[in-house]
C-alpha positions as CSV (number, residue, x, y, z in Angstrom):
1,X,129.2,56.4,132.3
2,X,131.7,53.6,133.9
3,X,134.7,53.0,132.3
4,X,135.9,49.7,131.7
5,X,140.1,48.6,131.5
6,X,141.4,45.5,130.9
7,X,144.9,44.1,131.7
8,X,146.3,42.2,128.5
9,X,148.0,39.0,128.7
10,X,151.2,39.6,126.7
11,X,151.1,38.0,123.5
12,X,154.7,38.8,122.3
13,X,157.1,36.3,121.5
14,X,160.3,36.2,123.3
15,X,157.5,36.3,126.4
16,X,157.5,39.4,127.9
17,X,156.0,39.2,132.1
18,X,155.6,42.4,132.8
19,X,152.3,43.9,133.5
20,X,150.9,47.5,133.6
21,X,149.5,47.1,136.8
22,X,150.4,44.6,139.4
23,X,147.9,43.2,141.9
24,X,148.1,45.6,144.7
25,X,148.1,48.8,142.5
26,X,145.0,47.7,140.6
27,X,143.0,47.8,143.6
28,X,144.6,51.5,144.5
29,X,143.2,52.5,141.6
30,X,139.6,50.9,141.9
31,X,139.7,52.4,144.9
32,X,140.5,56.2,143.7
33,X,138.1,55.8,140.5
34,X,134.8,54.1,141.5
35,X,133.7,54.9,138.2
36,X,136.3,52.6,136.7
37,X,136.0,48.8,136.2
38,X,139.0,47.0,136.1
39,X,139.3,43.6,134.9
40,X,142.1,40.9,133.8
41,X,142.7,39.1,130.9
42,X,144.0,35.1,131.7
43,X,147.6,35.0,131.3
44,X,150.2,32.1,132.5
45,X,153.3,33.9,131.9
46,X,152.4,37.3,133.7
47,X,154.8,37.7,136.8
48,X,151.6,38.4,139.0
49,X,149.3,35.2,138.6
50,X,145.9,35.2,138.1
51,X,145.5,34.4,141.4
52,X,146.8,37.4,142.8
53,X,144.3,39.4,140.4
54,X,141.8,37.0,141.8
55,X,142.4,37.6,145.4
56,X,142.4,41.4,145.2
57,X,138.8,41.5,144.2
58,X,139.2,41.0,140.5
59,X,137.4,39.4,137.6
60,X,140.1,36.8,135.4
61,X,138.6,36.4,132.4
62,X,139.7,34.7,129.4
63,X,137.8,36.9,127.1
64,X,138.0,40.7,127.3
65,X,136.7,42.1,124.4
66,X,133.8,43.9,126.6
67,X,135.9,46.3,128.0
68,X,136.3,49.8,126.4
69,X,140.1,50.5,127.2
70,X,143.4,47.7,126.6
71,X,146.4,48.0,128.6
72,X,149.3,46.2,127.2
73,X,153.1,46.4,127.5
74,X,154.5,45.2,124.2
75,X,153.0,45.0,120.7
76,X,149.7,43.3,120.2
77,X,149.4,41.1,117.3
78,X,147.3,41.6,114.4
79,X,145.3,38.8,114.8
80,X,144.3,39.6,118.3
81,X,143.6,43.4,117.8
82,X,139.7,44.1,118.8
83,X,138.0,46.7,116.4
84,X,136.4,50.1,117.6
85,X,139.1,49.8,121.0
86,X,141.0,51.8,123.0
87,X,144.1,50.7,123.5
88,X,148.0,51.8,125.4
89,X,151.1,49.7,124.5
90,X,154.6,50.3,123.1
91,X,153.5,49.9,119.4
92,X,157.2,50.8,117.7
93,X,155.9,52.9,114.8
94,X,156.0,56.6,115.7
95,X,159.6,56.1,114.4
96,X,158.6,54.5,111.2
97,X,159.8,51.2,112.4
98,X,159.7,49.2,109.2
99,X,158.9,45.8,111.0
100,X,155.3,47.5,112.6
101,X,153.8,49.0,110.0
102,X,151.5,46.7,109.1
103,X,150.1,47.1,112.7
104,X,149.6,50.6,112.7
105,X,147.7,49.9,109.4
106,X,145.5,47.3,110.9
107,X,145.1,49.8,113.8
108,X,143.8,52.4,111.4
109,X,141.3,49.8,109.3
110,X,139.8,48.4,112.7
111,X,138.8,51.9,114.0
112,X,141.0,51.5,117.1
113,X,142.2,54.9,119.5
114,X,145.6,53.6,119.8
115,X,147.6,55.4,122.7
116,X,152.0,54.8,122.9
117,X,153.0,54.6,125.9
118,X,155.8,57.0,124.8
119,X,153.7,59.2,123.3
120,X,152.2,59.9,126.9
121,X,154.2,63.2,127.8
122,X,153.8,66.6,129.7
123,X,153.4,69.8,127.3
124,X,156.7,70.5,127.5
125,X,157.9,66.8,125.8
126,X,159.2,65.1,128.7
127,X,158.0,61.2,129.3
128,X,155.6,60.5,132.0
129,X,155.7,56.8,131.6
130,X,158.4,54.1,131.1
131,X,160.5,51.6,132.0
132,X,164.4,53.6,131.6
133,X,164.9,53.0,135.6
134,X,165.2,49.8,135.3
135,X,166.4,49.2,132.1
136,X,169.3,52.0,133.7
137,X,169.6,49.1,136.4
138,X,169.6,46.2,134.7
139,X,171.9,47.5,132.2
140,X,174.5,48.9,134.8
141,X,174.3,45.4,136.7
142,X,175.1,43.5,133.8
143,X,177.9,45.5,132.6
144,X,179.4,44.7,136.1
145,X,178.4,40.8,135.3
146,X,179.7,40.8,132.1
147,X,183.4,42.2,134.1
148,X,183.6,39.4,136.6
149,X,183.0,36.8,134.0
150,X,185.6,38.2,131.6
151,X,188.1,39.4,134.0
152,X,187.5,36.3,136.2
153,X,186.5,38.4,138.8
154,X,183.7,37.2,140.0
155,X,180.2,35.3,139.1
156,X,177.0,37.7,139.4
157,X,174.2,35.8,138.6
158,X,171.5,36.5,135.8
159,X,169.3,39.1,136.9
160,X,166.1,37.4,135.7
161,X,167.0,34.3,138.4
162,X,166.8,36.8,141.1
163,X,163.2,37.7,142.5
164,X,163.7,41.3,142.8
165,X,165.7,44.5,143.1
166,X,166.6,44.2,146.7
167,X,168.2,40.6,145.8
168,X,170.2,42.0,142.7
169,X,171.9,44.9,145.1
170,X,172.2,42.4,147.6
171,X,174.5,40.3,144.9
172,X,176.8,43.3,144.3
173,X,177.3,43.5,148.0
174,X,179.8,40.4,147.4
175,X,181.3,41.4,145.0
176,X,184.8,43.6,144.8
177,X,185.7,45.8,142.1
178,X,189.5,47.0,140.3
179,X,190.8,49.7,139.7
180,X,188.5,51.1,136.8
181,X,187.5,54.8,135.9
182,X,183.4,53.9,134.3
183,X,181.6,56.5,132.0
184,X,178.3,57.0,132.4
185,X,176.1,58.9,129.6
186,X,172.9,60.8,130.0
187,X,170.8,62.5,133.0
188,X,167.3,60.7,132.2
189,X,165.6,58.3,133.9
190,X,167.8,55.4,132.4
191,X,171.1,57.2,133.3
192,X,169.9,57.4,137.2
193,X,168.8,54.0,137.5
194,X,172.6,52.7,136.3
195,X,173.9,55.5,138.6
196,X,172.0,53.9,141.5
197,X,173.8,50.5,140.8
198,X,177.2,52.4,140.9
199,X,176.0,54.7,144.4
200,X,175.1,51.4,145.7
201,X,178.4,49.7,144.8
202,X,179.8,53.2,146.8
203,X,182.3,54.4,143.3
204,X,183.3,57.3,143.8
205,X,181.3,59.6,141.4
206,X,183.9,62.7,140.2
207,X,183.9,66.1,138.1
208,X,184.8,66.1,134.1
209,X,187.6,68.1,135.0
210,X,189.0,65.6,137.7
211,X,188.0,62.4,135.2
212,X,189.8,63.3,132.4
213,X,193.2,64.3,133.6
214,X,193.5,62.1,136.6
215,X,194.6,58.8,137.4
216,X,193.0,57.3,140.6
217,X,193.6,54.5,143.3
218,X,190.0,53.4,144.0
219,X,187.3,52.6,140.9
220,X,185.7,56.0,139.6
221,X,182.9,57.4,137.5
222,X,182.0,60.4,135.8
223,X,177.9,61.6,135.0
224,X,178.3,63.3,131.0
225,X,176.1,65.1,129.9
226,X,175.0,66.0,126.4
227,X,177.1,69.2,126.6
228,X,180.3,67.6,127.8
229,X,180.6,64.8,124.5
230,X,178.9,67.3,122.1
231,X,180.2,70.4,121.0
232,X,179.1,73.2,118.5
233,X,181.5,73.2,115.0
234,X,182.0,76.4,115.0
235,X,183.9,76.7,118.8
236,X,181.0,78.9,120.1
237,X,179.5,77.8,123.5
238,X,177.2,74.8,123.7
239,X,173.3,75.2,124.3
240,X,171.4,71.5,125.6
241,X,168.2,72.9,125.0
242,X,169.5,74.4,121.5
243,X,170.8,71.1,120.6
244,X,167.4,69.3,121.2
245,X,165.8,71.6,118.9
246,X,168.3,70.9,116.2
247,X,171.9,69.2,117.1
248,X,172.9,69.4,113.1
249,X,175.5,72.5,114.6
250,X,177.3,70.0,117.1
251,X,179.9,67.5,116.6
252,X,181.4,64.9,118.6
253,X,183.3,65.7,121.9
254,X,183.9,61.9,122.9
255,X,187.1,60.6,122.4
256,X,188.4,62.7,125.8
257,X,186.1,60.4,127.6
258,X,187.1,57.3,125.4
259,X,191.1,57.9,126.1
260,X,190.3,57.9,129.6
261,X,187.6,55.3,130.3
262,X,187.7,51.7,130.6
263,X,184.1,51.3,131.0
264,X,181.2,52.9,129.5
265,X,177.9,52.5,130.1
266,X,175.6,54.3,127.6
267,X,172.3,55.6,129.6
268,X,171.6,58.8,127.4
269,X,168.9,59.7,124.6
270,X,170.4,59.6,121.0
271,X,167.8,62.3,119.1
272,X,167.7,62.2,115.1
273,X,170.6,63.9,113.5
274,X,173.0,63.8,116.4
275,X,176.2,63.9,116.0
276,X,178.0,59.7,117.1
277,X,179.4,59.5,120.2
278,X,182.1,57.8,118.4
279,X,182.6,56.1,114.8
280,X,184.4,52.5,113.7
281,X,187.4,54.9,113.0
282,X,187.3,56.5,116.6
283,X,187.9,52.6,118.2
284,X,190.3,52.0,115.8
285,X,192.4,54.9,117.5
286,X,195.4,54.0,119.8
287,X,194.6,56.0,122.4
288,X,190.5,55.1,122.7
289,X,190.7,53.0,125.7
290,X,187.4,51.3,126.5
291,X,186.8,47.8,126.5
292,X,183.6,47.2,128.2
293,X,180.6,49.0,127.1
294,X,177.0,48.8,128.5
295,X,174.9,50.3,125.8
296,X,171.8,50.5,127.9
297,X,170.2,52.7,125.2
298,X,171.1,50.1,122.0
299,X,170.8,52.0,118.7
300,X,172.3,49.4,116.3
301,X,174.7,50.8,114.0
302,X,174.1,54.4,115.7
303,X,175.9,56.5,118.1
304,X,177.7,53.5,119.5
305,X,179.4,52.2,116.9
306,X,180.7,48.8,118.8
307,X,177.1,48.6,119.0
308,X,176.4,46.3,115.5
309,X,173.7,44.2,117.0
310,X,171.6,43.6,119.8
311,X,171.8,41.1,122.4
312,X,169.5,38.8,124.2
313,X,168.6,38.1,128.1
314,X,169.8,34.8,127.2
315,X,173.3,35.5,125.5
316,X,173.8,39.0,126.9
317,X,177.3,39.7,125.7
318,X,179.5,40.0,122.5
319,X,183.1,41.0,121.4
320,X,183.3,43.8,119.0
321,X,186.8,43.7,117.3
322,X,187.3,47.0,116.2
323,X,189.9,46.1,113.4
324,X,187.5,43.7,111.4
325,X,184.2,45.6,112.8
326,X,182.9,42.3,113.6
327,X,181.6,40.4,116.4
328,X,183.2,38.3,118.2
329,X,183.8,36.0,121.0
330,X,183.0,38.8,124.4
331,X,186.6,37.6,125.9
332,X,188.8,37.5,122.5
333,X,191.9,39.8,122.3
334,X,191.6,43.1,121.5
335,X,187.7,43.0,121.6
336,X,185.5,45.7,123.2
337,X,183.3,43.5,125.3
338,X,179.5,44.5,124.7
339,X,176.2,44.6,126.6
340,X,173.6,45.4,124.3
341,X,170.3,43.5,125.4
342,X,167.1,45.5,124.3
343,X,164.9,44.8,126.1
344,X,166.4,45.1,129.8
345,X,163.4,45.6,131.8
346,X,162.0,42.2,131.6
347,X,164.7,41.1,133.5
348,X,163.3,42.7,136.7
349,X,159.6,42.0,136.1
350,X,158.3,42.1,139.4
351,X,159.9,45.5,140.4
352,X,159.4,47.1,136.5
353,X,155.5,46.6,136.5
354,X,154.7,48.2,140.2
355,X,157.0,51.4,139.4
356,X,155.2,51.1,135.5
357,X,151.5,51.1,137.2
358,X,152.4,53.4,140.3
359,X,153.2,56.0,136.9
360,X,150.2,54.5,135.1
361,X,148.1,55.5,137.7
362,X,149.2,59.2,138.6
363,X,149.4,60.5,134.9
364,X,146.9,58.7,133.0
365,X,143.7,57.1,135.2
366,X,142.9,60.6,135.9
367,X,142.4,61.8,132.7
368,X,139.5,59.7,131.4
369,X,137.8,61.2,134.4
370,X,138.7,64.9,134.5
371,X,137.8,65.6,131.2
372,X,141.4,65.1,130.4
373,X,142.3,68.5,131.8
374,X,146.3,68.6,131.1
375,X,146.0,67.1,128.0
376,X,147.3,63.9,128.2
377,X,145.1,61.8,126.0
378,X,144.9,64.2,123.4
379,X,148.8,64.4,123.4
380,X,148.9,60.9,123.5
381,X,146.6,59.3,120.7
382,X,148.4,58.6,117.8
383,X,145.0,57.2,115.6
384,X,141.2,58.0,116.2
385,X,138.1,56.1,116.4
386,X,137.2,57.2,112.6
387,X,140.6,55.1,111.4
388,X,142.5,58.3,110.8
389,X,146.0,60.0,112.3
390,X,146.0,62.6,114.5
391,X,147.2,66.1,113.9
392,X,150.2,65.6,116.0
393,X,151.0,62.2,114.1
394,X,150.4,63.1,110.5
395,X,153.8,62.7,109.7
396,X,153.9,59.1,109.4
397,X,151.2,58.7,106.5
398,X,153.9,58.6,104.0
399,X,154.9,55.7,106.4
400,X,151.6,54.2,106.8
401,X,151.3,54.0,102.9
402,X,154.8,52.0,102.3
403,X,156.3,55.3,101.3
404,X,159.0,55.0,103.8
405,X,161.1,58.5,104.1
């Protein structure tokens, strides 16, 4: 029996252009699944118009609700949810996220299969869909930006006034850099993309060993791992995969890296019950260094304590002053100047939604038409069609029924 998707028109307010599927890999995969009909909900603000849906052989509509499966991006309002439904988005609750609740609840009443985005992972855990490259990017890019206009450097320009990725590397081509040793955190998707900013820029990438006892001529950056800012309480040697499982053994190993970094850029995965990178009282410190921090990953009042809130595409930077613990002006003395936009990816629209799709369409399409063979849907599905949690996601009734934990 055909299948039918339909591309949501974003509904979220700040507006959010991003897409699951642009124009060109829509029709890839109407191509690969004949037994799938793909059509497109009206939107004005998508960074593909509906003219470029229209051209590629597709039906704009400005109602939807015949189709059996919703792709969305961001959350979709209460209000607009369509009963008995399948539908993928970032929905912000499998964390208990106080401000969603009331959606998963409305999801449950309304009979809807509701499917995260990152909840869509192999058996082993690891993601299979996201946006971390180019929030990695973004986030690396304006760290630099936020440099030249504090430093009086130079002027990058917003990232969301460029078209695409090509331009945004071709901006850091003009651009010279001091004398600076940058930290980089994390080995996942969002800690390469900010490491392909800094290959591109040609800084030289070093060892731990190198970084923290040398001094250097030329700007310089280090790739930490988990197991070089983390280390086990009672001196015995580190395991990363024993520290996923539970890092309540492990303490902080930062402030090496914070003595000897002037930038940071924070690109890993903080886990529940990790130990903080570093506390108010680390930056207090004399010796903790770093002034600039990217904190790609933006846990507010978590791991990165500078980090007290987040900032927006439209004022992306802040002063942390570590004395008072309160923002401030991004240039004032003393101040740790922060990056801490949340929502990096819709800076690079365009670029975002065809890698999105082009991982949309390798790990998921497929499995509403092989009988879901690797187990991604099951995996996936957070709520069933009879208004109940799935085994996997029992553990947010307590949540679901304002008993917050």
């Amino acid at each position: 029996m055909p299948i039918t998707f339909a591309i949501l028109k974003e509904r979220k307010n700040p507006p959010d252009r991003r897409v699951v599927f642009s124009p060109s890999k829509l029709k890839e995969a109407a191509a690969q699944f004949p037994e799938a009909r793909f059509i497109v909900e009206s939107s004005a603000i998508r960074i593909f118009p509906d003219s470029a849906y229209k051209a590629a052989g597709f039906e704009v509509l400005e109602d939807v609700s015949k189709a059996d499966v919703m792709l969305g991006v961001k959350e979709v309002p209460v209000e607009a949810l369509i009963p008995n439904k399948k539908y993928f988005y970032f929905s912000h609750t499998i964390k208990k996220q106080p401000y969603n609740r009331k959606l998963l609840v409305a999801m449950l009443e309304r009979n809807i299969e509701m499917y995260d985005h990152e909840t869509i992972i192999k058996e082993n855990g690891a993601r299979l869909i996201g946006f971390g490259r180019y929030a990695g990017l973004v986030g690396a890019y304006n760290g630099f930006r936020a440099l030249g206009i504090r430093d009086g450097l130079f002027d990058l320009p917003k990232v969301e006034n460029l078209a695409d990725l090509d331009a945004v590397k071709a901006e850091l081509d003009k651009i010279q850099l001091p004398v600076i040793k940058i930290l980089l955190t994390g080995t996942g998707k969002v800690a390469l993309g900010a490491k392909e900013i800094l290959d591109h820029l040609k800084i030289k990438q070093i060892s731990d060993a190198l970084y923290l006892t040398s001094s250097f001529t030329e700007p310089v950056y280090v790739m930490a791992d988990v197991m070089e800012y983390a280390k086990r309480t009672d001196g015995k040697v580190g395991d990363k995969f024993a520290f996923y499982d539970d890092p309540t053994p492990y303490e902080s190993n930062f402030m090496p890296y914070a003595a000897a970094s002037d930038f940071f850029i924070a690109g890993h995965f903080y886990g529940n019950n990790a130990p903080y990178l570093f506390t108010r009282a680390d930056a207090k410190k004399k010796n903790f260094r770093i002034n600039l921090i990217a904190d790609i990953s933006c846990d507010v009042d978590g791991p990165v304590a500078a980090t007290i809130k987040s900032s927006t595409i439209a004022d992306p930077f802040y002063g942390y002053d570590p004395v008072t613990e309160t923002a401030v002006a991004m240039n004032a003395p003393g101040a740790i100047t922060m990056m801490a936009v949340d929502n990096l990816p819709c800076e690079l629209p365009k670029d975002a939604s065809e890698g999105f799709g082009e991982m949309f369409l390798e790990n998921v399409i497929p499995a509403f038409f092989d009988d879901d063979k690797f187990g991604i849907l099951k995996r996936a599905r957070i709520t069933t069609k009879n208004g109940t949690l799935t085994e996997r996601f029992k553990y947010l009734e307590e949540y679901v029924d304002g008993k917050l934990v």
